[in-house]
RODO-2510 file (C-alpha; in nm, 4 decimals, decimal comma):
residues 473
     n   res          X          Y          Z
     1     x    10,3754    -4,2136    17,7394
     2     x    10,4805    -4,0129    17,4139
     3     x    10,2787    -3,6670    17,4261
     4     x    10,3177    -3,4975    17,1403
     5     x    10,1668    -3,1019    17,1825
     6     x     9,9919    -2,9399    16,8606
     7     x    10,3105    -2,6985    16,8685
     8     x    10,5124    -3,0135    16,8386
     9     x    10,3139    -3,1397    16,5610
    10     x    10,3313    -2,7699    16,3610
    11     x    10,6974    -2,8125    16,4319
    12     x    10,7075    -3,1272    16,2632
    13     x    10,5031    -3,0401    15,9480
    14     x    10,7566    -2,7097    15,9151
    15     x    11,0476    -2,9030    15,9024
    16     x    10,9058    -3,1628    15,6977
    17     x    10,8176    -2,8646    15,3679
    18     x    11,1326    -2,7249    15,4670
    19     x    11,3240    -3,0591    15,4062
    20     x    11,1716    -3,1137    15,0924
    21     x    11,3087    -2,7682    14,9541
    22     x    11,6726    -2,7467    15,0408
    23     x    11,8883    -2,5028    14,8142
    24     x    12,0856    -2,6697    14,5492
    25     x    12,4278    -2,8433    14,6765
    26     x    12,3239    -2,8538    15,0124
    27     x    12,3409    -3,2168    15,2070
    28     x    12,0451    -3,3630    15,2977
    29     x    12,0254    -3,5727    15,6083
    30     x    12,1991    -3,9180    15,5549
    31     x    11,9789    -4,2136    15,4398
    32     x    11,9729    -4,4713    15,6764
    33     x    12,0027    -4,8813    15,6159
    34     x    11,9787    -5,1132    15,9500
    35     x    12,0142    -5,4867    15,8427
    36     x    11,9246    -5,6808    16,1544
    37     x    12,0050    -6,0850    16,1460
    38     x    11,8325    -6,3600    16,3521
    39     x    12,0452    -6,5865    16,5893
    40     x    12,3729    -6,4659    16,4359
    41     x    12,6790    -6,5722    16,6471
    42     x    12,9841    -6,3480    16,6756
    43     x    13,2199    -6,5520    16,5194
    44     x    12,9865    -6,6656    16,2146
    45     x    13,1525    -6,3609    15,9956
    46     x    13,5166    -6,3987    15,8355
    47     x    13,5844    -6,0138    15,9460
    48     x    13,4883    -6,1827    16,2928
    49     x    13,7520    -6,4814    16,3087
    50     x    13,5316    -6,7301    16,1125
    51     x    13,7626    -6,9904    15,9231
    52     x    13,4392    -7,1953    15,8009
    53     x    13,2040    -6,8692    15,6421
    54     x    13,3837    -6,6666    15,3391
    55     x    13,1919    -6,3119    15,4311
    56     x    13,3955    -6,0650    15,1530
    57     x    13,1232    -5,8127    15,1602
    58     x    13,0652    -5,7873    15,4681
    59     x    13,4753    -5,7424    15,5392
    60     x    13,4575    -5,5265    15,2630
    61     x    13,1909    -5,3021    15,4376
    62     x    13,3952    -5,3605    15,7967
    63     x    13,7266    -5,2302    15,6150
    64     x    13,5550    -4,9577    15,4554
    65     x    13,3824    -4,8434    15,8454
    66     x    13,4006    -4,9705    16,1963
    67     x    13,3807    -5,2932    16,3166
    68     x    13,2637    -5,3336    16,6808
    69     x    13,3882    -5,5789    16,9101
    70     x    13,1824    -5,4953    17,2698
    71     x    12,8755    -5,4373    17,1014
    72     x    12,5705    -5,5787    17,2929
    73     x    12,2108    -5,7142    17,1759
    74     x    11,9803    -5,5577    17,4410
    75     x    11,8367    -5,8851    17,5487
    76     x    11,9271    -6,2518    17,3960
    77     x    11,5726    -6,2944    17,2574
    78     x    11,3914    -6,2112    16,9458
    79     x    11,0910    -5,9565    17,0131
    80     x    11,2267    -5,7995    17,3445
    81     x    11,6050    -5,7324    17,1543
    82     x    11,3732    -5,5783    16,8021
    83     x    11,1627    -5,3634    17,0505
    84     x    11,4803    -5,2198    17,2234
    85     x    11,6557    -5,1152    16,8803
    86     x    11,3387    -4,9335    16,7746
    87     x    11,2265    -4,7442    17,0896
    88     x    11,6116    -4,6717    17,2333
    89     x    11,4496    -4,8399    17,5469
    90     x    11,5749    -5,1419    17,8003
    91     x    11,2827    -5,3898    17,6702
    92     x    11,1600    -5,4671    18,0242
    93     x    11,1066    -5,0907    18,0399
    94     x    10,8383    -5,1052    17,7928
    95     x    10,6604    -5,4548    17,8372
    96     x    10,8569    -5,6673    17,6319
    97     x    10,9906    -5,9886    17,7230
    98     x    11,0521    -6,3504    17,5247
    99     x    10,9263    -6,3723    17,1591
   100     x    10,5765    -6,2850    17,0848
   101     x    10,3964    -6,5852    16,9299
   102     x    10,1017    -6,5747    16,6463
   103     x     9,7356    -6,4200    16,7783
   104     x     9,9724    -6,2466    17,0762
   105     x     9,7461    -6,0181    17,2421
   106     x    10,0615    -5,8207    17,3608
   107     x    10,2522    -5,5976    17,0548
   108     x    10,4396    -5,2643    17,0677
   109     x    10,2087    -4,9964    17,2335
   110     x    10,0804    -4,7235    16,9667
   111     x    10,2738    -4,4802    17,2818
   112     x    10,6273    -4,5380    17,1871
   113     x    10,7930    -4,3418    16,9272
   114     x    11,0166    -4,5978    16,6744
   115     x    11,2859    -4,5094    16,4960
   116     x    11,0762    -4,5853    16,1920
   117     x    10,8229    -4,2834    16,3164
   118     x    11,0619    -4,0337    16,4584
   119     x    11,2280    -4,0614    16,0766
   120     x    10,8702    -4,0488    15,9141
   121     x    10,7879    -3,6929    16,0856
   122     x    11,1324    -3,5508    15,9337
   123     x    11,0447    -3,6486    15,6037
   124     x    11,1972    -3,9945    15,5649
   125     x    11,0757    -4,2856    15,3477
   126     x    11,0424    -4,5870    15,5314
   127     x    11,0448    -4,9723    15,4605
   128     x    11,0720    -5,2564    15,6582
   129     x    11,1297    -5,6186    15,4775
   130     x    11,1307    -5,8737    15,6342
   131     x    11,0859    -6,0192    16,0303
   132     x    10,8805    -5,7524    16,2539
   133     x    10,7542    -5,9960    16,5909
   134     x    10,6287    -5,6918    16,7391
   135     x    10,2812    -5,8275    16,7572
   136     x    10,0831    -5,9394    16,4871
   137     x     9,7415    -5,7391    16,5459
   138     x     9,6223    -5,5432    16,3188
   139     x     9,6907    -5,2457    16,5758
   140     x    10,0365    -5,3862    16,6110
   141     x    10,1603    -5,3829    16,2556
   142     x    10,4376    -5,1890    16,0864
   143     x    10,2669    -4,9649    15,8841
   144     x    10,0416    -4,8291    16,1942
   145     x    10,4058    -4,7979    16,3336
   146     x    10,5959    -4,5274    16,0949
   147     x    10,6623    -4,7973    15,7811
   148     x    10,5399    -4,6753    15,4551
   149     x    10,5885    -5,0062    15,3336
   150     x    10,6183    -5,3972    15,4689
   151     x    10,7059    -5,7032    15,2771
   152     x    10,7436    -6,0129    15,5144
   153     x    10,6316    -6,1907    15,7997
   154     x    10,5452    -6,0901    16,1915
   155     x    10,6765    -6,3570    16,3970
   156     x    10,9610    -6,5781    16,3578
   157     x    11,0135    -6,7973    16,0800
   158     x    10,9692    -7,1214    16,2679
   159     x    10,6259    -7,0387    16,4042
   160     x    10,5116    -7,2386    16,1436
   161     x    10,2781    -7,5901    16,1189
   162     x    10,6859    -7,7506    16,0529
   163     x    10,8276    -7,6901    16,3677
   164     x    11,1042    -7,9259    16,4468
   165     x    10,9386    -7,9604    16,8089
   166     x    10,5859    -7,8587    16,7986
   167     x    10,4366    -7,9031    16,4272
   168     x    10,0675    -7,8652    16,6160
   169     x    10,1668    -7,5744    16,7963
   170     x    10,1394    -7,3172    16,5100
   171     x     9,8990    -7,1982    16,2359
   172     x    10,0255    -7,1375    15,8840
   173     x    10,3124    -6,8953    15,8438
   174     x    10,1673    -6,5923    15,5991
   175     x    10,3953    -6,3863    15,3783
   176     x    10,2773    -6,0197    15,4355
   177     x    10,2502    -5,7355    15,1997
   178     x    10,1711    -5,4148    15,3920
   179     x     9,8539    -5,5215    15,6283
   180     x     9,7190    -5,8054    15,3746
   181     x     9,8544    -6,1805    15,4175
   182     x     9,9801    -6,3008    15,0243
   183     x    10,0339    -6,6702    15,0708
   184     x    10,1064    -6,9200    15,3041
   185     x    10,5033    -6,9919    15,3338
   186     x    10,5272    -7,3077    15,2759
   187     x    10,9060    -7,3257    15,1578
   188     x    11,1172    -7,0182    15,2733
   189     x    11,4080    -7,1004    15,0517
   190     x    11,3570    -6,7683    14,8422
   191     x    11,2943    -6,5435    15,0842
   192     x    11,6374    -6,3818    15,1392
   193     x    11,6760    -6,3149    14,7549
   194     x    11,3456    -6,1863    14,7711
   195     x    11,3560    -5,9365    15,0822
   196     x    11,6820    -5,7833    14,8931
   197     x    11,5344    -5,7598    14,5915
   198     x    11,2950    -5,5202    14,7574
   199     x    11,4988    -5,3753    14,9237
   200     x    11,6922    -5,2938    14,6350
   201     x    11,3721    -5,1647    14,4465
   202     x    11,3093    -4,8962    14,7553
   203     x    11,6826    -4,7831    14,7499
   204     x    11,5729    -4,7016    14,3422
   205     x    11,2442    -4,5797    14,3759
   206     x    11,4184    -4,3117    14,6712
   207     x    11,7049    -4,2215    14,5467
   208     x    11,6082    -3,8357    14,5344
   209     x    11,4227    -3,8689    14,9276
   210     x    11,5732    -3,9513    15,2562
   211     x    11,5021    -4,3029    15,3618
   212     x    11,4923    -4,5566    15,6375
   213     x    11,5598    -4,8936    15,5173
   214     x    11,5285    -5,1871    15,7793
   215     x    11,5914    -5,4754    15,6295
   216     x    11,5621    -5,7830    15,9388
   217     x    11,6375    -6,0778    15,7766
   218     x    11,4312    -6,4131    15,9573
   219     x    11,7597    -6,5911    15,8668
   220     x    11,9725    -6,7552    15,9916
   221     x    11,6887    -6,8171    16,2536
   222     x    11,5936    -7,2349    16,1986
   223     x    11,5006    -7,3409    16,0051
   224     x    11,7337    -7,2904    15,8007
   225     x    11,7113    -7,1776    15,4107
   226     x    11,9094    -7,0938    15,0986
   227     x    11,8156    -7,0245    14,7687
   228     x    11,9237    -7,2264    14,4585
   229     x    12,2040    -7,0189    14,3832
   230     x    12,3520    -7,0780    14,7678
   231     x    12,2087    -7,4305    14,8903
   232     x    12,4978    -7,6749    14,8914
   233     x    12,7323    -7,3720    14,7772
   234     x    12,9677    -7,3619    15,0356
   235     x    13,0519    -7,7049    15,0446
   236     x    13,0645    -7,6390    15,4435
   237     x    12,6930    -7,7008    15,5268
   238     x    12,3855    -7,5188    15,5149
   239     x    12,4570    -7,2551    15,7937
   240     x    12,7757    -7,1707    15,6033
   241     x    12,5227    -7,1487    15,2691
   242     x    12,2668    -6,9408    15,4379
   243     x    12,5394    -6,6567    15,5710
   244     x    12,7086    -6,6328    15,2504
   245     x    12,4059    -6,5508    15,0776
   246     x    12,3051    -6,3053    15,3714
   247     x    12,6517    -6,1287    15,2586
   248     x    12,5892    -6,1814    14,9300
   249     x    12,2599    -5,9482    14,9803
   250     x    12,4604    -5,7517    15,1607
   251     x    12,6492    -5,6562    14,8421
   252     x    12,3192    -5,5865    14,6213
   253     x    12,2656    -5,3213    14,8391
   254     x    12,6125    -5,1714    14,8040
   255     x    12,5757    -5,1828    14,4872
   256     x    12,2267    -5,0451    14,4590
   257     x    12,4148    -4,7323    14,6533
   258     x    12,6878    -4,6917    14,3848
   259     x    12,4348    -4,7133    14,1244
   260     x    12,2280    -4,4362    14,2714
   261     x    12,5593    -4,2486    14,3905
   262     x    12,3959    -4,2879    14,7133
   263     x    12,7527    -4,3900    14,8733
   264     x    12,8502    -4,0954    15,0417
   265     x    12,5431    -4,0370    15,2072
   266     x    12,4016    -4,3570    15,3877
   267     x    12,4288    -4,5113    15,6930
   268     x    12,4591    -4,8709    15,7033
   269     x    12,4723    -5,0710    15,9921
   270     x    12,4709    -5,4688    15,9998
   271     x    12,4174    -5,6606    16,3115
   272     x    12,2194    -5,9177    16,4740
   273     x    11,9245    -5,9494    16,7344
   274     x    12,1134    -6,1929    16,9596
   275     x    12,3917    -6,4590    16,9492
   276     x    12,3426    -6,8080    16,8215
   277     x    12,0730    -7,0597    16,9118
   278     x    12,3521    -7,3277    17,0335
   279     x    12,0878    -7,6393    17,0899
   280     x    12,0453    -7,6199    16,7174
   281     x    12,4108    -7,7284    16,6676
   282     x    12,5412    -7,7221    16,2838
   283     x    12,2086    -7,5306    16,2102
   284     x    12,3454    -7,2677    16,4631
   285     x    12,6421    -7,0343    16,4742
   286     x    12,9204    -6,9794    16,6690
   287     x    13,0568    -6,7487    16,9844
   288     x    13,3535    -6,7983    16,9240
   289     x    13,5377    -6,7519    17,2642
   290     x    13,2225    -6,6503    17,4325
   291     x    13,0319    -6,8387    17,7089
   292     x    12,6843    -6,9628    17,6355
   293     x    12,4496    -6,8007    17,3402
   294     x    12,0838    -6,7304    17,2725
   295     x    11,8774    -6,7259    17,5438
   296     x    12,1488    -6,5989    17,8162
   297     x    12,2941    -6,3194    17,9580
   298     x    12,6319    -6,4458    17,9275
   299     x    12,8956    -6,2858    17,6639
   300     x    12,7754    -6,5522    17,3951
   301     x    12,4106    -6,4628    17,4053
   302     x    12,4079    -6,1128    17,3780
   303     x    12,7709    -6,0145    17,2117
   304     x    12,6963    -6,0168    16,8128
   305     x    12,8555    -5,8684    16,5036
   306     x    12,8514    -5,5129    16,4631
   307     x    12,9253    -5,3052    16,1016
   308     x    12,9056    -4,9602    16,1057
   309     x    12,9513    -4,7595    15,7515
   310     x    12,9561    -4,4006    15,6553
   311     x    13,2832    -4,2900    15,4233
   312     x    13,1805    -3,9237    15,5131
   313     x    13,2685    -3,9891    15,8401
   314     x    13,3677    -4,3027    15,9287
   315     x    13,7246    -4,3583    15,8639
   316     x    13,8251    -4,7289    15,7342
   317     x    13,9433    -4,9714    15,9665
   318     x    13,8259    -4,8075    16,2549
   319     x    13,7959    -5,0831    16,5355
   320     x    13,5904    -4,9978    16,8468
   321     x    13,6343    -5,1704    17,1754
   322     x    13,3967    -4,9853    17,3809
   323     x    13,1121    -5,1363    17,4755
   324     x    12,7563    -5,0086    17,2818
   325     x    12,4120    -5,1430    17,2900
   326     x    12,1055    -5,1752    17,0823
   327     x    11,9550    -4,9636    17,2891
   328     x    12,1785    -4,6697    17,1348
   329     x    12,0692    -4,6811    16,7888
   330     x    11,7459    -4,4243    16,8379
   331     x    11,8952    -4,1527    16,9667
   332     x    12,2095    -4,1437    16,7523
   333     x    11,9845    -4,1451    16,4548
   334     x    11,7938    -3,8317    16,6232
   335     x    12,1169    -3,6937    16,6635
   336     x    12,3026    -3,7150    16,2858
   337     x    11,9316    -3,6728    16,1307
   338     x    11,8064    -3,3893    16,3411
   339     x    11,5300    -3,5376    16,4037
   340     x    11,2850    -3,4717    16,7597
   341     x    11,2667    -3,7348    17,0316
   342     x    10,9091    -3,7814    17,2594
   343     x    10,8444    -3,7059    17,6149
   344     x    10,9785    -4,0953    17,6606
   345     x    11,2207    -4,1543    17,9222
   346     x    11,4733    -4,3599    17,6703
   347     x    11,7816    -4,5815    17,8203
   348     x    12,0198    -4,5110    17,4875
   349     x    12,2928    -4,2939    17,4666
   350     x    12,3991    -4,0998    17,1224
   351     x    12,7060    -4,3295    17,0199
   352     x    12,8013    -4,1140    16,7222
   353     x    13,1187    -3,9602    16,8423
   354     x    13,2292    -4,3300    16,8990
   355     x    13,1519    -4,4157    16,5845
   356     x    13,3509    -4,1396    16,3987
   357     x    13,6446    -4,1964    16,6540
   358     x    13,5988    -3,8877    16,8587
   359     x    13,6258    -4,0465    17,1841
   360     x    13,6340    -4,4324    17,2915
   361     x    13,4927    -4,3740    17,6248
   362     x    13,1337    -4,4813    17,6602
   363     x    12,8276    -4,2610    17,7087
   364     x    12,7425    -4,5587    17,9347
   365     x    12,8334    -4,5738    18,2766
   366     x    12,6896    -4,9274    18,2878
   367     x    12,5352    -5,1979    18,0790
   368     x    12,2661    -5,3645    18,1809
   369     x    12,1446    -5,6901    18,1081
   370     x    11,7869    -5,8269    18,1562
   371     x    11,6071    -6,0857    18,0635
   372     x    11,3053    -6,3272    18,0835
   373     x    10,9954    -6,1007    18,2424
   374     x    11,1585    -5,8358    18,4649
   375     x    11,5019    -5,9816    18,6223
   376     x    11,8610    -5,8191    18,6100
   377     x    12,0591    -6,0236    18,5447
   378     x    12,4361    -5,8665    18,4946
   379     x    12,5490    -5,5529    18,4771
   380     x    12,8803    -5,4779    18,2519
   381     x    13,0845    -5,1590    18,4411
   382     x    13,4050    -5,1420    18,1868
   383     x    13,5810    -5,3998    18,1680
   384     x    13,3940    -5,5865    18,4199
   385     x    13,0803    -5,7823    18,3909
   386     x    12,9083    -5,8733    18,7312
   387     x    12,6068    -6,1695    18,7516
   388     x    12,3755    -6,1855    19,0204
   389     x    12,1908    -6,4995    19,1590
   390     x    11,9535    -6,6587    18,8617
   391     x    11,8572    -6,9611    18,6355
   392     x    11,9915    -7,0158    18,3479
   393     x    12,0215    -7,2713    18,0203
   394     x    12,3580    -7,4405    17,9247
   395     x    12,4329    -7,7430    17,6910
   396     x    12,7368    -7,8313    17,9356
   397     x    12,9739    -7,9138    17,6244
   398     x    12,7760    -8,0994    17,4508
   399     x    12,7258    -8,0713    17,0886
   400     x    12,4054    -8,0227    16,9008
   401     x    12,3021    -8,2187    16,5950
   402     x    12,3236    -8,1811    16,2098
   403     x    12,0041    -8,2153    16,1274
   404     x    11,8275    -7,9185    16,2575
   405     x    11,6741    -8,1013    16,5220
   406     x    11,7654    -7,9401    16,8694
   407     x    11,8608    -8,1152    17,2048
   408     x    11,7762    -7,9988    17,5188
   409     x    11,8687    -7,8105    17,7693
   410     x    11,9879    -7,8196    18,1157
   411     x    11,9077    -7,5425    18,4111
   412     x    12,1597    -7,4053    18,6075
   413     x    12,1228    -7,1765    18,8770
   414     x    12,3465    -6,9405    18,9375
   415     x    12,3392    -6,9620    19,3248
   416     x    12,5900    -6,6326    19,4377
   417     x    12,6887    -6,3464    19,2532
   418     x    13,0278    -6,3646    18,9975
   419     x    13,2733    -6,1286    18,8458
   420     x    13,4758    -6,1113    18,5445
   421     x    13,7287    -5,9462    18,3841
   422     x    13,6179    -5,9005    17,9956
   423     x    13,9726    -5,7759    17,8728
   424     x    14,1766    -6,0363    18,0666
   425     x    13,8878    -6,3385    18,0606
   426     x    13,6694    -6,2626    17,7909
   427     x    13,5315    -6,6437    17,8490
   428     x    13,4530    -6,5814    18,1738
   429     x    13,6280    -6,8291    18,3411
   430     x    13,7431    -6,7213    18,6640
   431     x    13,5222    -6,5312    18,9628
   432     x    13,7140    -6,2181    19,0761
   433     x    13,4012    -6,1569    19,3046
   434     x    13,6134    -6,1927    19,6294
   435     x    13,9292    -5,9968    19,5007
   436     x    13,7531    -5,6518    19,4060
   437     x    13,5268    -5,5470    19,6623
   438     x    13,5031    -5,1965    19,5707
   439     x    13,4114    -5,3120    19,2079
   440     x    13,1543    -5,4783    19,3536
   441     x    13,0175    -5,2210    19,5895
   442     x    13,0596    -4,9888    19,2831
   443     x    12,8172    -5,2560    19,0432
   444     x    12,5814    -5,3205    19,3224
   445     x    12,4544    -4,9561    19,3770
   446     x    12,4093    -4,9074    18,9677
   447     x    12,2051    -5,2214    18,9937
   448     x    12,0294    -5,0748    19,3106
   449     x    11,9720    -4,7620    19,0870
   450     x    11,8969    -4,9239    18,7815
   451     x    11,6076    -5,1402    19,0119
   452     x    11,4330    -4,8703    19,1270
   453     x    11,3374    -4,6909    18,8287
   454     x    11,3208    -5,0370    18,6403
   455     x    11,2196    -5,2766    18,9001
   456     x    11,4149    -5,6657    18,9392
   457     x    11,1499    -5,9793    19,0400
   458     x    11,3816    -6,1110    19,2590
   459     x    11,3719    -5,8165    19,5014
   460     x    11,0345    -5,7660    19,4664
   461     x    11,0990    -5,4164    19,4050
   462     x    10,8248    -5,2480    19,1756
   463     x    10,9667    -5,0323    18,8702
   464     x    10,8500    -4,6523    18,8463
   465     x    10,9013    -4,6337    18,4717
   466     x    10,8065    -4,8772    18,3507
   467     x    10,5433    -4,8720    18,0214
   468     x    10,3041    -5,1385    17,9185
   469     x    10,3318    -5,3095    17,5774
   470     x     9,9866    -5,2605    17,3911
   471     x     9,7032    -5,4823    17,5044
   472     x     9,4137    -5,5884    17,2458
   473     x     9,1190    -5,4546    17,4181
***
């Protein structure tokens, strides 16, 4: 639970008048952009390997910073991977699991401190535009959650009456503006252009305050859209379109920087909330070398894209191999913005001093990967990534459609444990779980450890930190 004492509070409010009157020519804390993608696969970027998508902003921004290679979505699902960015927690720690549909009765609990609200109390603007899906109750929304402002929608883009499976299943997707529903979204092709045009118009309108800009694109979730300017632009199909115009927004903010002379003191960082939605087929992206995608704890569902860009201290070029997590983007904010952490019991580690090539050993002594309700699924211990016994979706080679209609899926289970060596087998290929017994011993008890503070259904053991989500009374 986040306690926050009336000390804490007067602590706040002092920093927050002392923030706004810094002597002249000293640096204020660094502004702060986090563009977030939907379903992005790791090899859907040209800085990435992709010979089909022309990204040359995006490269531009990954020459300029750091480009990271081993860096991990905290689980290979929409809400649970958004709640972990924004509370630096494992999202089984706090309630979340799956994607959060319309009239949930589940969203983020009012308890855990976001980035969005540990930012606010130091004196930050904050915007979010775009895809929240952290529960779309009025007690749930963004702006009762640290966001001065919200242009978008709150669940994923096809949770709409023109599902490609369900058309019945769904109620009419609204386009929000702060807490009031605008229209009904009928045809999304605009809404890319139009989330970067505001979030152009709050980089403007800030210039002379410290800001938090998340900008979490519902693209290129299906179904699929491009504007006019992008539809049919590529000549390599409408994925291809809808990327390049995801770059393309990518560089209206850039600019929007230079124009403001804003360049030398923002953070941006441009990733995605898990890999590619591989049943989709030409509507989805790619892995590249990476096993599975969305949806799966192997490398291809959780391994994404990851830009990191600050010229004050990021040097260009920089290429980092170690592996990071979602999880590690609240408390490496707290750390280069000064700002205060809760009471919470976090799982994210302050990555900064990776980031500015300090060090390229991990704060982590383990990665761990959960998903569906409360079940561990692999842990990642260097260069090793161990699975344990559990269900799980594949395609089995086969290739999706073109149309944006998906096939389905088969189950698997995964019936003993496996090991892998990432740097020699980054497809995961061949089970060393025989040859290394003291790398598995090793895994085993920080799974053992992990377990009892976080709990695992499949030994029945019961978690002693874990948090609820909120519940609509």
């Amino acid at each position: 639970m986040r306690l926050f004492s009336d000390s804490y509070l007067l602590i706040c409010l002092i920093s927050i008048i002392f923030s706004s009157c810094n002597s002249v020519g000293e640096q204020k804390s660094p502004n702060i952009i986090f563009i977030l993608t939907d379903d992005l696969g790791f090899e859907d970027l040209s800085s990435y390997g992709s010979k089909l998508i022309n990204t040359p902003y995006l490269d531009k921004l990954a020459k300029e910073g750091a480009l990271l290679n081993s860096y991990y979505s905290t689980q290979a699902v929409c809400s649970a991977s958004r709640a972990s960015i924004l509370t630096g927690s494992y999202p089984n720690r706090i309630g979340f699991s799956g994607a959060l549909g319309p009239n949930s009765k589940k969203g983020i609990n009012p308890n855990e401190l976001l980035i969005s609200e540990m930012l606010k109390i130091n004196g930050y603007k904050t915007a979010i535009y775009g895809k929240w899906h952290l529960g779309d109750n009025k007690k749930f929304l963004p702006t009762r959650h640290g966001f001065d402002d919200f242009y978008g929608i709150l669940y994923s883009n096809d949770m709409w009456p023109f599902h490609a499976e369900y058309p019945d299943s769904y109620p009419d997707l609204m386009l929000y503006e702060k807490e009031e529903p605008i229209k009904i979204l009928e045809d999304q092709s605009n809404l890319t252009k139009e989330l970067t045009l505001k979030s152009v118009e709050f980089i403007n309108k800030n210039k002379e305050n410290p800001f938090f800009l998340y900008l979490a694109h519902p693209q290129p979730h299906v179904p699929l859209f491009a504007s006019s300017d992008f539809k049919g632009k590529s000549k390599n199909g409408l994925y291809t379109d809808v990327i390049q115009e995801i770059d393309y927004s990518v560089g209206l903010i850039m600019k929007a920087l230079k124009d403001n002379n804003l360049e030398d003191n923002t953070i941006v960082v441009f990733t995605s909330d898990n890999g590619p939605w591989l049943s989709y087929g030409e509507h989805a992206g790619s892995t590249g070398v990476y096993r599975e995608g969305k949806g799966t704890t192997w490398e291809g569902g959780q391994r994404v894209p990851c830009i990191v860009w600050y010229p004050n201290e990021i040097k260009p070029n920089t290429v980092i191999s170690t592996p990071l997590m979602g999880i590690d983007w609240l408390p490496t904010f707290a750390s280069v913005t000064n700002s205060s952490l809760s009471e919470n019991k976090i799982d994210g580690k302050n990555i900064w001093e990776v980031l500015i090539n300090k060090t390229k050993n991990s704060p982590h002594e383990a990665l761990f990967f959960y998903y569906h309700v409360n079940s561990l699924h692999a842990v990642r211990y260097g260069d090793w990534k161990m699975y344990f016994p559990h269900r799980y979706r594949t395609l089995n080679g086969r290739k999706g459609r073109n149309d944006g209609i998906p096939i389905k899926y088969e189950y698997v289970d995964l019936e003993q444990k496996e090991l892998y060596d990432l740097a020699k087998d980054p497809s995961e290929t061949k089970n060393l779980y025989q040859e290394f017994p003291e790398v598995v011993k090793k895994i085993e008890a920080l799974a053992d450890i992990k377990r009892s503070e976080i709990g695992d259904d499949l030994t029945k053991i019961v978690g002693i930190e874990n948090r609820p989500v909120g519940i609509i009374e």
